[in-house]
Residue, then its C-alpha position, 0 to 999 in steps of 0.5 A: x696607926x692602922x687607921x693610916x695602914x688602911x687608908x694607904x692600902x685602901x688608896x693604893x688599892x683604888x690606883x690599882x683598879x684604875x690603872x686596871x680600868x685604863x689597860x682594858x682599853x689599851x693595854x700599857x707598861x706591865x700589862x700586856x692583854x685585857x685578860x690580864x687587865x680584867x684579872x687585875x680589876x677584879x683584884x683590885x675589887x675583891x681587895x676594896x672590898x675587904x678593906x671596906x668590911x673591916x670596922x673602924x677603930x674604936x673611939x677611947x669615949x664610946x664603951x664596947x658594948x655601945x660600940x658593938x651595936x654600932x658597928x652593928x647597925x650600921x653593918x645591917x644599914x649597909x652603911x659606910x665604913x666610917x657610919x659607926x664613928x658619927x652619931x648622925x649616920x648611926x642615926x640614920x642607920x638604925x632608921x634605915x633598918x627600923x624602915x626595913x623591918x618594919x617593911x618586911x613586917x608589913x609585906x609578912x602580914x599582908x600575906x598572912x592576911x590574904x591567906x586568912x582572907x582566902x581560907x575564910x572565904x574558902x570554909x563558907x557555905x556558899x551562901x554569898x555570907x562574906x564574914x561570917x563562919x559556916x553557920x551563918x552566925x556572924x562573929x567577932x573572931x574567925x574560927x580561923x583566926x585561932x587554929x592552934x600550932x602544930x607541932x609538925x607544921x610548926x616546928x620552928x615555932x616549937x624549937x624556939x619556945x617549947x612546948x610551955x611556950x607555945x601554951x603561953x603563945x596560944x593563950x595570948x592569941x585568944x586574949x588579943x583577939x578577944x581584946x582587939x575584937x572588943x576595941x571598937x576599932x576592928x570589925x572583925x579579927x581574921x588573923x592572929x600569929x605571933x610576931x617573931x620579929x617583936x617577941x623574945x624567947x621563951x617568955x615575952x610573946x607579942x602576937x599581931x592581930x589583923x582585921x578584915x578592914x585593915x586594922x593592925x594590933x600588936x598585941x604584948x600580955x602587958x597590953x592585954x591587961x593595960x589596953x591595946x592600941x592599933x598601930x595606926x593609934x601608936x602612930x598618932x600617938x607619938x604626934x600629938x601635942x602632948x607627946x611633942x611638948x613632953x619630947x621639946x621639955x626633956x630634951x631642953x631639960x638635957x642641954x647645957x645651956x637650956x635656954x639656948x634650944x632653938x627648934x627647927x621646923x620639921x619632924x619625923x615619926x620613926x619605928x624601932x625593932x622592938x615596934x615602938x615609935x618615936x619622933x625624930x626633931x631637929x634644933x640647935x643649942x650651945x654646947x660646953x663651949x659656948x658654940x652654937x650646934x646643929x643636934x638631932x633628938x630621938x624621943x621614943x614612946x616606952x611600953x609602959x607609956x613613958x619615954x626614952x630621948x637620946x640627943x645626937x649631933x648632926 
């Protein structure tokens, strides 16, 4: 029922704007001037748009809380309205704000890497030494790169973690760049900073590591004592064969009807918030009622080395 409310107010609505959009060009029936018509065009707008921000009814098969986090997603997505009813959009949605942070966390480290670079170069002595510290020595981890929070400077960082988590932050920053520095894949660590975006208060810090040759960790206490891997490796790692044949077994192992799964051509790499990453593939199978459908699969890489599929219509 207010479903059919809203698309009627949402249809009168849309009306109204045109008729508006007609009087500003010759003004007609109630309408006298194009003041008047330009008053009722921005009407018509503001009403569209709060008709548009109300979420959709929830659907009896999708719990609340599952809910929730749609209509979430596809707030931040700037979806449509209806996004959180289809599995494909919500799918598409969670890539669109996975892209975006993953962007914005880009764009953050390549800042913080300049910086450091800058600073580095700054605090040489002048001798044309490009990586090494002020005595000449050439080290596998800037000085720089470890100059603890400051309480004043860093205040956000202290609100958020305490003071206890800060020591937590700070021992993890000297483990990670150790650890990256001994990897064979940097050559040497100019940078390390917590990554607000991946870590969670007050006890799961992830500090991302950058090198002077462009490498990236991000760098968890669960990976220090396993093994870190660049994110240039956790990407690679998600398009290998064994990782593909492992996402093809699990989520054939899912369907209805097995046998039927018929893998399409084409496969993407995506990123969740958390920075892990996964492989998108596409096929079709028959479902319960013996109808051929197109579906899509998610098979994301876990942190302790397993996997996580989540199958959707397309």
């Amino acid at each position: 029922m207010v479903e059919t409310i809203l698309g009627v107010a949402a249809l009168v609505a849309v009306l109204v704007l045109l008729y508006g959009l007609v009087c500003l060009v010759r003004p007609l029936w109630l309408v006298h001037s194009r003041k008047q018509a330009g008053g009722v065009v921005i009407a018509a707008l503001v009403v569209c748009g709060v008709l548009g921000s109300v979420p959709p009814s929830r659907p009896s098969n999708i719990p609340p809380p599952a809910w929730a986090e749609r209509v979430e997603v596809c707030r931040r997505a700037m979806a449509v309205r209806d996004c959180p009813k289809s599995d494909a959009d919500v799918a598409a949605a969670r890539a669109a704000v996975a892209k975006a942070a993953h962007d914005a966390e880009q764009g953050q480290v390549q800042s913080a890497t300049a910086a450091a670079t800058t600073a580095s170069a700054a605090a040489g002595d002048g001798a044309g030494l490009k990586y090494e510290d002020r005595d000449g020595v050439a080290r596998p981890v800037m000085d720089s790169a470890l100059n603890p929070y400051d309480p004043k400077d860093d205040a956000d960082i202290y609100r958020a973690w305490g003071t206890a988590g800060v020591r937590r932050i700070e021992r993890l920053r000297h483990a990670a760049a150790d650890a990256v520095a001994k990897s064979g894949k940097c050559d040497q660590v100019n940078l390390t900073e917590l990554a607000d975006q991946r870590s969670k208060p007050p006890k799961h810090p992830v500090v991302m590591v950058a090198c002077v040759n462009q490498a990236q960790f991000f760098v968890s206490e669960e990976d220090v004592e396993r093994g870190i891997q660049s994110e240039d490796d956790r990407a690679a790692a998600v398009r290998s064969v064994t990782f593909t044949t492992a996402c093809d077994e699990q989520v054939q192992a899912m369907l209805t009807y097995p046998s039927s799964f018929n893998l399409h051509w084409g496969q993407e790499t995506t990123k969740d918030d958390a920075g892990n990453y996964g492989l998108v593939i596409h096929f079709d199978a028959l479902n319960g009622f013996g109808n051929k459908v197109p579906k899509s699969a998610v098979c994301m890489s876990t942190p302790t080395g397993g996997m996580k599929v989540r199958i959707v219509n397309r």
